[in-house]
C-alpha positions, 0 to 999 in steps of 0.5 A: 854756389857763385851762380847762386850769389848772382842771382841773389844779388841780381834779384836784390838790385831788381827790386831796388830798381822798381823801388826807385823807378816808383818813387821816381815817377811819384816824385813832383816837386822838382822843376827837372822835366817829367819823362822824356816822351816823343809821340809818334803818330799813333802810339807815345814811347820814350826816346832815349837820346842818341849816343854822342856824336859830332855832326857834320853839314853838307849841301847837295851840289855846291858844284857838280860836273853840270854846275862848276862853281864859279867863287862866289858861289863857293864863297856862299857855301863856305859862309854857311858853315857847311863842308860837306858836298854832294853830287853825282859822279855819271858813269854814262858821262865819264865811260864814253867808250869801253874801257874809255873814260873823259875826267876832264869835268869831274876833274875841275869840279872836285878840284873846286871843291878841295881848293875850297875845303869841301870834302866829296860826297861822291855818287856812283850811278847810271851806267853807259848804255852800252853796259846796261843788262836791259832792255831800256827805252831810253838811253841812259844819258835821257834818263840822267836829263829828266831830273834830279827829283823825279816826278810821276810823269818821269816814272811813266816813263819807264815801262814795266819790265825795262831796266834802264839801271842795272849794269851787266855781267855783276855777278862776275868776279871783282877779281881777275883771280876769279874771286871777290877777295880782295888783297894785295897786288890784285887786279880787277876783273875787266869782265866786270864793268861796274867793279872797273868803274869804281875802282878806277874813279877811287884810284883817281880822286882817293887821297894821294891817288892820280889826281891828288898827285897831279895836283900836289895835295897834302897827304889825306885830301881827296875823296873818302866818301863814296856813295853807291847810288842814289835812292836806289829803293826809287824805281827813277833811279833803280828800276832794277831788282833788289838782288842786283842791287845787292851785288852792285853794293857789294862789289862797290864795295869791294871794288873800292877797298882795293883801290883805298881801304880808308875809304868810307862806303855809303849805302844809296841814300834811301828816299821817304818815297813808300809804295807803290811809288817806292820800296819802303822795305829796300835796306831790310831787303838788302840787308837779308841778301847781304845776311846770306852771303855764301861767303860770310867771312868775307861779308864780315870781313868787309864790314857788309859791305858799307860803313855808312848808312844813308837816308833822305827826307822832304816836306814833313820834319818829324819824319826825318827822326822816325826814319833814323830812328827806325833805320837804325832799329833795323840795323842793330837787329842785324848786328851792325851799328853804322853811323846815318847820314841825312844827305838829301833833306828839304821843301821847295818853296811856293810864291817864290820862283820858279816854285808854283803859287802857294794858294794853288796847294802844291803837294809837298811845298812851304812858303818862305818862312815855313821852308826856313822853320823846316830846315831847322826842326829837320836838323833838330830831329836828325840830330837827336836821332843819331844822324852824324851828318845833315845836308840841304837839297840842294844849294842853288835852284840850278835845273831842277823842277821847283824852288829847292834852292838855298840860294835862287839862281843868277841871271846868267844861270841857263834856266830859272834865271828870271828872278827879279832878286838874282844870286840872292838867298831864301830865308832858310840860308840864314836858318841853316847858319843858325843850325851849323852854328849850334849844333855840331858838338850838340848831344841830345839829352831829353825830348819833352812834348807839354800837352802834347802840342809843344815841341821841346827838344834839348841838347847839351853842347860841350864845346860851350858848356851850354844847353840849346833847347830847341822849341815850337808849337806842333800845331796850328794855334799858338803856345805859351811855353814855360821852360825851367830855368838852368841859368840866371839868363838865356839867348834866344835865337830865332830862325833868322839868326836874330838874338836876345838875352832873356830872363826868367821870371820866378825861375822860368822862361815865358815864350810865345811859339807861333802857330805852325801853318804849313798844310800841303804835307799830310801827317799821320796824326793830323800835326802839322807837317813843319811845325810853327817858328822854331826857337833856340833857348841856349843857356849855361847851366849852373844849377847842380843835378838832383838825385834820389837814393832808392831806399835801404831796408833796416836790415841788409846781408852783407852784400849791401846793393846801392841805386840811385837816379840822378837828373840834371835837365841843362847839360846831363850827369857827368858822375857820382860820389859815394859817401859811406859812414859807419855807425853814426859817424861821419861821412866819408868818400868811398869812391867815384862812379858813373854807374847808378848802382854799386855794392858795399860790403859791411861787416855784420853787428855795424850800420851803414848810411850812404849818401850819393852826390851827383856832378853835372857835365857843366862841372856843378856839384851837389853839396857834399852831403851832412847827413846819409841818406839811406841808412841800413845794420848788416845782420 
């Protein structure tokens, strides 16, 4: 009998719902934006925004065991709002004999970085070569020195077959008590390098570990954050098989547990590389080994083996959004709901040294300008996307092959020291200090492209109660934009961090968005790969929310089923109130929901209108309401 009521009840509400999704799409006098829509290469769907978050920023190699920082290269960092650093922890430079290990360098840099208020974005990677399961052409140590970006050149050199990557003898227990369980007072199998390595370098540097009380820290400072290995889906990085990548996670993980049970485990950051230079199916391949673990209590109790998920992305913006979003799409079909970080992301820049000149058409490069636009719409992307932290590769142009940096290198810098303009910063610098100033509480709340040849992408800030609308042209021919205002002004902010108060005209903004010029990335649906300069439209809402009341019919059975839409295009709704009335009489507050359905329950011979008056998350209120606006008699 009760089954029978739900079903009842549930068929009722479903019918509702199409009622009110159709008088929804049929409604067109509000200024409130159409539906959300984000188009993909190929196909148009709707983007829901991403669940609240705070988001964190990072830069790759503020310091390093190859760069230590110096402070004016820590002040540079501090002053761009970023607090996360990346860099790789070499196995082969710190294991220099069995059982063996130098931390002199690693010490210095990661006491830099904390003095300095940097947390550790550790990587754990490259083996000794002593430990590597082989055969390799090279040692390990020459790998390390080709470069941190690899080129088809530095692929070649790795010959089918070799593996100059894999350590040996993973498939040893993590434990001496010949298992993987962790547990209290248990030690580490020293048959099994990799375990060894980790668990030794998370006991050093862990908050309150060796180096944390040599040091005299305060309780919590130290690394939390380690990550096992880098793009390990390249075969640069890892030229060995997804299986034993698949262990080198797990007894990672395991490994360091043991050691710190607080700590945060990463994936390997994953490359925007697809075949045949990459293995674009790495994490589902990974994740299905992982899903056959013959013990999985123990990969359910060790949360399967990572608890962040790690992704890169270079030279074309959109992409940064597709890959969050399909990586965490992927995730959720497992079951698992991790946060994503973006800890690699950026475009080298041309006509800027040691960057090749931009009419030579170098693959995957930006001008100036067109890198500066990139770090801003990339942020934009991951952030709507669900990313909870976005870093910048890298910070200063150090030995790298090109242009990466946010700041050039002095002249006292053992290569690329020849610019005219030494320790200065690139554009882009004050573009990363337009995102990490607004965007660290931002939520996403709708993603609109006008014509399809506009990029609008709003986010509401509760911090300031503002809405940030983050807008540019897609493609290669300027746009009018003609927002809807919230407020009775707005501050726009260009990519150089330059500011203006505006004010719309008959209830609307009118901005000019350059055309995007950028043509050395290809894309998939001929849009440019960085959109043209980028604005921010931040305003405070001040408007209240709009909602629409599906319709009741003349007569209803006791179980009256409410539904309603509610939209508010500046901050979101925050909930909603219920005002009933009883034949005729007047309105009165029955409760207050966030839900967007509820079920009333009259009494047969009486008539009941309804009124729903919606808040916004900026704390405007609907009117309260005169009159119902849905009327039904209960038979």
């Amino acid at each position: 009998m009760l089954w029978g009521r739900r079903i009842r009840l549930w068929s009722r509400f479903a019918w509702v719902l199409v009622v009110l999704m159709g008088l929804s799409s049929a409604s067109g006098a509000s200024s409130d934006p159409p539906p959300v829509r984000a188009y993909l290469p190929v196909v148009g769907r709707a983007i829901p925004p991403s669940p609240p978050h705070a988001v964190a920023f990072g830069l790759d190699f503020v310091t390093s065991d190859d760069v230590l920082a110096g402070e004016r290269r820590f002040a540079h960092a501090i002053s761009t709002g970023a607090w996360l650093d990346r860099w790789p922890f070499y196995w082969a430079r710190i294991e220099v004999a069995p059982g063996v290990f130098d931390w002199n360098r690693i010490d210095q840099a990661v006491i830099g970085d904390v003095a300095h208020g940097f947390s550790v974005n550790a990587i754990l990677m490259i083996p000794p070569g002593f430990y590597l399961i082989g055969p390799c052409p090279l040692e390990p140590i020459e790998v390390i020195r080709v470069g941190r970006r690899p080129s088809a050149a530095d692929l070649a050199k790795l010959p089918p077959g070799s593996d100059c990557t894999t350590p040996r003898d993973l498939e040893q227990p993590v434990f001496s008590d010949g298992t993987d369980w962790p547990g209290p007072g248990k030690s580490i199998n020293p048959n099994n390098p990799w375990a060894r390595f980790v668990y030794e370098t998370v006991q050093r540097y862990k908050p309150g570990g060796v180096l944390a009380q040599q040091q005299g820290w305060p309780p919590g400072v130290g690394i939390r954050y380690w990550e096992m290995w880098n793009e390990p889906d390249l075969p640069f990085f890892w030229n060995g098989d997804v299986q034993h990548y698949a262990r080198l996670l797990k007894v990672g993980y395991l490994a360091t547990y043991q050691a710190d049970p607080s700590a945060e485990v990463l994936f390997g950051g994953l490359s925007n590389v697809g075949a045949p230079g990459g293995r674009p199916t790495w994490l589902n391949d990974t994740l299905n080994l992982i899903a056959a673990d013959p013990d999985p209590a123990l990969r359910d109790a060790m949360r399967w083996y990572f608890t962040i998920h790690a992704r890169h992305n270079y030279s074309w913006a959109w992409a940064t959004w597709s890959f969050v979003n399909q990586d965490s799409a992927l995730l959720a079909s497992y079951g698992l709901f991790k946060p994503i970080w973006v800890n690699e992301s950026g475009v080298p820049a041309c006509d800027d040294y040691p960057g090749p000149p931009c009419n030579t058409n170098p693959a995957y490069h930006a001008n100036l300008e067109e890198q500066a636009a990139f770090t801003i719409q990339n942020a934009v992307y991951a952030i709507y996307g669900g990313a909870t932290a976005v870093f910048h590769f890298q910070f200063y142009d150090d030995c790298g092959d090109t242009a990466w940096g946010m700041y050039r290198n002095p002249a006292s810098a053992p290569c690329h020291n020849q610019h005219p303009d030494p320790d200065t910063p690139r554009p882009l610098y004050n573009a990363y200090q337009v995102v990490t100033a607004n965007f660290g509480d931002a939520e996403g709340l709708w993603w609109q492209r006008p014509g399809g040849t506009q990029e609008w992408i709003a986010f509401y800030r509760p911090s300031t109660r503002q809405r940030v609308l983050a807008l540019w042209a897609r493609y290669y021919q300027p746009e009018t934009a003609q927002v809807p205002a919230v407020g009775p002004s707005a501050l726009l902010v260009d990519q150089t961090g330059a500011a203006m108060t505006i004010y719309p005209v008959n209830g609307f903004y009118t901005l000019q968005l350059p055309a995007a010029t950028n043509r050395l990335t290809g894309t998939n649906d001929g849009s440019a790969p960085i959109g043209g300069r980028p604005y921010l439209l931040i305003e405070s809402d001040t408007q209240p929310p709009n909602v629409l009341v599906a319709p009741l019919p003349p007569t209803s059975p006791p179980e009256i089923i409410l539904a309603w839409i509610g939209s508010d295009p500046g901050s979101g709704i925050d909930r909603y109130q219920i005002w009933v009335n009883l034949d005729g009489g007047p309105l009165f507050l029955w409760q207050e929901t966030r839900a967007i359905s509820a079920i009333f329950y009259g009494t047969p011979g009486h008539t009941y209108g309804f009124a729903i008056r919606p808040l916004d998350r900026a704390g405007n209120w609907a009117p309260v309401p005169t009159q119902p606006q849905v009327t039904t008699a209960v038979r």
